[in-house]
C-alpha positions in Angstrom: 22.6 54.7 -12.6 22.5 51.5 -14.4 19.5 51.0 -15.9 18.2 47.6 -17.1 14.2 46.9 -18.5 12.0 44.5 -15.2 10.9 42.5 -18.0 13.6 42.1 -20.8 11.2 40.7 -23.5 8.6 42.9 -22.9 9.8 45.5 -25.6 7.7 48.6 -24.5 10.1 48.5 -21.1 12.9 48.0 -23.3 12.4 50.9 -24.9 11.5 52.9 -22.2 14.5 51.7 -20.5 16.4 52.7 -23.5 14.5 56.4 -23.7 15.4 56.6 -19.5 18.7 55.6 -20.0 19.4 58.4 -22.6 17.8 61.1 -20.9 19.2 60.3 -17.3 22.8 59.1 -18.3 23.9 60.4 -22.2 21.5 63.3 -23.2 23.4 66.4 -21.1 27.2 64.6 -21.3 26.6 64.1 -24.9 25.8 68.2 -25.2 28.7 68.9 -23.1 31.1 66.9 -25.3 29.6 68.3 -28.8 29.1 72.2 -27.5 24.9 71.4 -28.2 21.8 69.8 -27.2 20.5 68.2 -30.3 17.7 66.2 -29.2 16.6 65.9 -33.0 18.6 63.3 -33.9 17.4 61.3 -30.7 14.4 61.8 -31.3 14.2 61.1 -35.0 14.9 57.6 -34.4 11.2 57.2 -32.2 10.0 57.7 -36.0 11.2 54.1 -36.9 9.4 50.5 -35.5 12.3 50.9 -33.1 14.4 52.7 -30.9 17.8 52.8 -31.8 19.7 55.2 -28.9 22.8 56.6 -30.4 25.9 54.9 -29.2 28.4 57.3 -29.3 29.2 61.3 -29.8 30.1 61.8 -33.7 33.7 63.1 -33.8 34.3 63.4 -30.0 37.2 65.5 -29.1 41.0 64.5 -28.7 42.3 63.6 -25.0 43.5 68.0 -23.6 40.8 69.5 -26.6 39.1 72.7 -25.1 36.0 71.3 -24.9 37.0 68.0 -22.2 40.4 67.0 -20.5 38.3 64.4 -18.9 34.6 63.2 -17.9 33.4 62.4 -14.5 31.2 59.5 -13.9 28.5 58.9 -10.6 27.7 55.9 -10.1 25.3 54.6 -7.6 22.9 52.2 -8.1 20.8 49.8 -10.8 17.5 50.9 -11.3 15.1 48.2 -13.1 12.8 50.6 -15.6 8.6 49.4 -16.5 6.5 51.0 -19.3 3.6 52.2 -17.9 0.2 53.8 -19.6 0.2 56.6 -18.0 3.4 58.0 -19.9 5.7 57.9 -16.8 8.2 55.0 -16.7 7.9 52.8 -13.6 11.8 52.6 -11.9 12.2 50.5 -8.8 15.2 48.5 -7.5 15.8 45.0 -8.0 15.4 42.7 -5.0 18.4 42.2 -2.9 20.3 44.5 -0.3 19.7 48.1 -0.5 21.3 51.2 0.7 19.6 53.3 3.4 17.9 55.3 1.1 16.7 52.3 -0.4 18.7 52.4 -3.3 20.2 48.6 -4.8 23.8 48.2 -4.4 24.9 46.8 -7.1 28.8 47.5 -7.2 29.3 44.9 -10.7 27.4 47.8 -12.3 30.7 50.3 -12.0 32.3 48.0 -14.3 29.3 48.0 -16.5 28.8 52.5 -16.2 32.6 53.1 -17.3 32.4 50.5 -20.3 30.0 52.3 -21.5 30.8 55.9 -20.6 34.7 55.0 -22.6 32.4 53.3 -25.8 30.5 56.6 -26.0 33.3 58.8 -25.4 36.1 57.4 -26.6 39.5 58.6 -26.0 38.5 60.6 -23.3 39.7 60.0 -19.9 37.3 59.2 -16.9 37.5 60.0 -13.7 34.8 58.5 -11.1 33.8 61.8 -9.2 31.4 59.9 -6.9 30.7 57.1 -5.5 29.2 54.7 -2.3 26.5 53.3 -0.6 24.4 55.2 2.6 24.7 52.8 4.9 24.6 54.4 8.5 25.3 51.1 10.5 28.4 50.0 7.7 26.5 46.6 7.3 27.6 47.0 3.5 30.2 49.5 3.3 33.3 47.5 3.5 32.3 44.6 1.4 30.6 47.4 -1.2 34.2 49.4 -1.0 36.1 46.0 -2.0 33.7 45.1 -5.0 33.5 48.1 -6.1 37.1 48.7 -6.3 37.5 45.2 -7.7 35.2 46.2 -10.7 37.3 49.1 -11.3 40.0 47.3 -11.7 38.5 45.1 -13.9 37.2 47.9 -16.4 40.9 49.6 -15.3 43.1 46.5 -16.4 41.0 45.3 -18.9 39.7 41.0 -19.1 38.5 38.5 -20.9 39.5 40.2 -23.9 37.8 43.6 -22.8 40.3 46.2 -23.3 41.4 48.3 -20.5 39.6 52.0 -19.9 41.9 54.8 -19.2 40.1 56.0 -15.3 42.5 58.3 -14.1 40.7 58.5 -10.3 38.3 57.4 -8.0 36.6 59.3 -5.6 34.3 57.5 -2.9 31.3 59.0 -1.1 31.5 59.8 1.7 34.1 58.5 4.1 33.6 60.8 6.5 30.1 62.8 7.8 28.2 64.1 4.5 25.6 67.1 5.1 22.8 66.5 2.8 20.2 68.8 1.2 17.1 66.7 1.9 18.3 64.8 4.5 20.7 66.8 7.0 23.5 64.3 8.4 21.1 61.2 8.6 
């Protein structure tokens, strides 16, 4: 997911943006890519007046190491992120159209997920295992499958003086009937 902060100059939810972003997006790929789940160093920097998330794995592998030939990316949805008092962050998604399972779809945000998945990872390939909208009646689909693709080009190609990212695949969910755990075929 994408996450961004409902109130970007409220700094508690940017910071719990932040600490939602790292735990749900970075913390697991960053222990595949380094062989260990060193949550010290993240969590040494909640000592400071500030959060700073790290932005990148120290000395990621070459492109064919043993540890990664490539890394995946899903990519559904933005996902606006409160603070909230009672210790678990508020996520919601922003107005606009929403999947049937209520999720935003927010196709500029693929562009957004492999930028940063190729600035934390560099030199690594990426490949986007999954992704697409539930949308049972296609109200969405075929305008969500065009953007989308158009955002991967643009993170693909490269503009506006942002380099291009080396994506290797694409891999759309689901063009045909999709059996799922909680929800059968609906």
């Amino acid at each position: 997911d994408v996450y961004d902060p409902h109130n970007p100059l409220n700094p508690l939810d940017v910071i719990t943006t932040g600490l939602v972003r790292e735990f749900g997006n970075w913390a697991f790929p960053r222990a595949a890519v380094s062989g260990n789940f060193d949550m010290a160093q993240f969590l040494s920097a909640l000592n400071g007046s500030h959060v700073s998330v790290p932005s990148r794995v120290q000395d990621p592998p070459s492109v064919g190491s043993p540890v990664l030939d490539w890394f995946g990316v899903n990519y559904y949805t933005r996902t606006l992120v409160s603070f909230s008092s009672d210790g678990l962050p508020q996520l919601r998604p922003p107005p606009g159209p929403a999947g049937d399972n209520g999720q935003a779809i927010f196709p500029a945000g693929t562009e957004r997920i492999l930028r940063e998945t190729a600035a934390r990872f560099p030199g690594i390939p990426i490949v986007v295992t999954e992704n697409g909208v539930a949308d049972a009646q296609d109200r969405y689909r075929p305008q969500f499958i065009h953007d989308t693709l158009h955002y991967l080009d643009l993170a693909r190609f490269g503009h506006d003086g942002l380099p291009p990212i080396d994506i290797r695949g694409y891999y759309h969910w689901s063009l045909t009937d999709n059996f799922e755990w909680q929800s059968g075929y609906s």
